[in-house]
N, C-alpha and C positions, 0 to 999 in steps of 0.2 A: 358138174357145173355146166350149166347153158353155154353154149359159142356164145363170142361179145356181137350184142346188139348191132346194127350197123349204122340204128339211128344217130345223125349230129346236128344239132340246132343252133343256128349264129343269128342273133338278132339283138333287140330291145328288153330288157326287162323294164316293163313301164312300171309306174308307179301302182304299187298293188297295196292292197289293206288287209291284213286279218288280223286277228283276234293280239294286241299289244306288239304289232310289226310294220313298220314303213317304210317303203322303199323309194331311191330316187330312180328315175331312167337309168340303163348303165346298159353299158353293153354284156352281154351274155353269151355264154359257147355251153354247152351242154349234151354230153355223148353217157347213156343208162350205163353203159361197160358190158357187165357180164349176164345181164338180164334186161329185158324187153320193159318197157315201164308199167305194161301193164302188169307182169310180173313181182316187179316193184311193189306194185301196191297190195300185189296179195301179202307177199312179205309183211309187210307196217301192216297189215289188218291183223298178221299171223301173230305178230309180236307186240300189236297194241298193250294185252293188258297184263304182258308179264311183268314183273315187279319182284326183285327193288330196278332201279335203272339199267346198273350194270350190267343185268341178265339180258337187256335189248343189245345194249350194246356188245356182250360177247357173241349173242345169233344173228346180230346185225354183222358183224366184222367176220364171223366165218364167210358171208356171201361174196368177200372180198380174195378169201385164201385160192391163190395161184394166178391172182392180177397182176400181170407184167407193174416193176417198179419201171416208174419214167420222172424223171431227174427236169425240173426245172417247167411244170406243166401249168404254172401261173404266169399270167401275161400282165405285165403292168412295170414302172419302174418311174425313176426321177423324172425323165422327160418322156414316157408313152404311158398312154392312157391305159387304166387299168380295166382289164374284161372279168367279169363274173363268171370264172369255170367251175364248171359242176362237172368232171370228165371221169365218168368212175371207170372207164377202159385202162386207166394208167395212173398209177399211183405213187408220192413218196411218203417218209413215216408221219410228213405235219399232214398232207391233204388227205393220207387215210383218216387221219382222226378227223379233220375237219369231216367228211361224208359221213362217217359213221356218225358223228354228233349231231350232224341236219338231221340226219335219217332218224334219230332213235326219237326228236322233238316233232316229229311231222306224221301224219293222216295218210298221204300221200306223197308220189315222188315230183308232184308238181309242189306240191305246200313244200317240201324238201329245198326244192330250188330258191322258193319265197325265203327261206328260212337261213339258209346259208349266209349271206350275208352279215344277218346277225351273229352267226357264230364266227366267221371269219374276220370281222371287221370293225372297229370303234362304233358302236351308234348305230353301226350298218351302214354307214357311208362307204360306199365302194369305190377305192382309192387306195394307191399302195400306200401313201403317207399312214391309210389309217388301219390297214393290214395288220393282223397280228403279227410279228416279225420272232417273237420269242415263247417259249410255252406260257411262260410265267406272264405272257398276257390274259392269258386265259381266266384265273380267277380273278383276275383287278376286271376286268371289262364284261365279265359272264357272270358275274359272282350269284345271278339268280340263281345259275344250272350249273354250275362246278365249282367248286369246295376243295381246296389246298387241304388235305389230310395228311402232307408229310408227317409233324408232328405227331398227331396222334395217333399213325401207326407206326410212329417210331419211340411211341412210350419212352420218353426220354432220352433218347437216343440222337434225336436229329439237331443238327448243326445248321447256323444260321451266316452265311456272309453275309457283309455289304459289296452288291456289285453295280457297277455301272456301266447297264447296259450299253451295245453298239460301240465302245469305245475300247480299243486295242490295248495289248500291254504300250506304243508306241505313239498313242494319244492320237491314231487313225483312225477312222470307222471302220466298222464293218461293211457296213448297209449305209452309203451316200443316199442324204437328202431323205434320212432317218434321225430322229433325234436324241439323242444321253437321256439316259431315263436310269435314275439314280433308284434301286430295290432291293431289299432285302432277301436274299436266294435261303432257304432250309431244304436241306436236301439229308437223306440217312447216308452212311457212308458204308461200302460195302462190309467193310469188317464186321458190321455191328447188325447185321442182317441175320441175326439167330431164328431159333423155328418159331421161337413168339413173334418176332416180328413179321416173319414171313408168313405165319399164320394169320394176322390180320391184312392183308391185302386180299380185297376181295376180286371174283369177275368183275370186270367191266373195268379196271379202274383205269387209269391213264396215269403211263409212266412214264416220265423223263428219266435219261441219262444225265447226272449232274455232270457237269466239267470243269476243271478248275481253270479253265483260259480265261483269260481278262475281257470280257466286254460281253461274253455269251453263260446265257446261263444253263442250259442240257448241249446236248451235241447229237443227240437222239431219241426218239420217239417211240411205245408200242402201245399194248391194251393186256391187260394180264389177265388170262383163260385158265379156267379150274378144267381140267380133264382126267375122269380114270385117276383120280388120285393124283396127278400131276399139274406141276406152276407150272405153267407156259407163257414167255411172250410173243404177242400175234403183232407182227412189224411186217412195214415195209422193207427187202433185205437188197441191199444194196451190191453186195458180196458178187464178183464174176462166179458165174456159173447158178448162181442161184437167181439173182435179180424179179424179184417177185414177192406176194407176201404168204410169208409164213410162220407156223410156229415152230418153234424152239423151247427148248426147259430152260429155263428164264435162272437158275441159280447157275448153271454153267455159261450162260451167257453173261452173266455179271463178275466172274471169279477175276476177270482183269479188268474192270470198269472202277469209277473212282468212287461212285454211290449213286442213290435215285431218289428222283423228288414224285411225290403219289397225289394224284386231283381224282377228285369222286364228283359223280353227274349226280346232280340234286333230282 
């Protein structure tokens, strides 16, 4: 992997148009990370016309492996204005997925930045209010380009709470000046992870950690890699000493988790 880019960009994101996207001004910070942008865009040429999606997104998300994780690299909250980062120099496990998901719907790493937005945000209104705050926003507000497939790779298997989001066992938020958003969570549960089941997860897919705590629905985030005959998940890793992203054999990483909820890119 290339040393990280040095470029960083803080300005305006005006109002841009392409093809079913629009954007309001908003402020923008924007650093390529591990590749020059023109590099960038060989990549998204390279990976245009593989198919099915997943395949983009596992050769999209390798360009990410040994990106330093950095904790807390969105700027915005109750009372400050929220900035548009696109900063692929530092990563945790929600904003890898968000990059890898601009990247895998864009032409280019400039149409990526266009594009983000929409993937990150209600409408594409840039604003923490409208922030995805939980995974399981992901197919209610994306539902064109990602697909809740717990179920049906859990062939009967997967379990369904009622949770209500943001709100504590203690009737606290999590996330002030976020609002109770009352949903339905299916998630498989580890036990029931046999090799049929684990046999239908494909590359590319996106996996939550379920968690059984009151108000949140995963507790973690990765992208699941077929390698050499091996399940891997390619996360951001958190872990002293590790702090970066990488993979892992994803049935050893699950052997104490509680289960996992699975979304596939349309």
């Amino acid at each position: 992997m290339r040393a990280p880019a040095r470029l960083f960009i803080v300005g305006l994101l005006l109002v841009v148009l392409l093809p079913g996207v629009l954007l309001s001004a908003a402020p923008v910070r924007v650093a390529p990370g591990p590749h020059t942008v023109l590099e960038w865009n060989r990549i998204l040429r390279d990976v245009a016309a593989l198919e099915p999606p997943g395949a983009r997104i596992a050769h999209l998300s390798a360009e990410f492996l040994v990106v330093p994780y950095r904790a807390h690299s969105l700027v915005g909250g109750p009372a400050e204005e929220e900035v548009l980062v696109f900063d692929l120099a530092g990563v945790d496990c929600f904003t890898l997925l968000d990059y890898v998901e601009a990247l895998r719907l864009s032409p280019s790493f400039s149409a990526a930045t266009v594009r983000l937005p929409q993937v990150r945000y209600l409408d594409g209104r840039v604003a923490y209010r409208s922030r995805n705050h939980f995974l399981s926003d992901w197919p209610q507000r994306n539902a064109a380009t990602i697909l809740d497939v717990t179920a049906e790779v859990g062939q009967g298997r997967a379990q369904t709470v009622a949770k209500e989001l943001n709100r504590k066992a203690d009737g606290s938020l999590w996330l002030e000046g976020i609002p109770v958003v009352s949903r339905p969570i299916s998630y498989l549960p580890t036990a029931d992870l046999d090799d049929t089941v684990l046999a239908a997860l494909k590359a590319g897919d996106y996996l939550g950690i379920y968690t059984p705590l009151e108000g949140l629905d995963v507790s973690h985030v990765g992208i699941v890699v077929r390698q050499d005959g091996q399940l891997l998940l390619r996360h951001a890793s958190s872990l002293s000493g590790v702090e970066q992203v990488v993979d892992v054999d994803l049935i050893e990483y699950l052997s104490d988790k509680p289960g996992i909820v699975v979304y596939r890119a349309r």
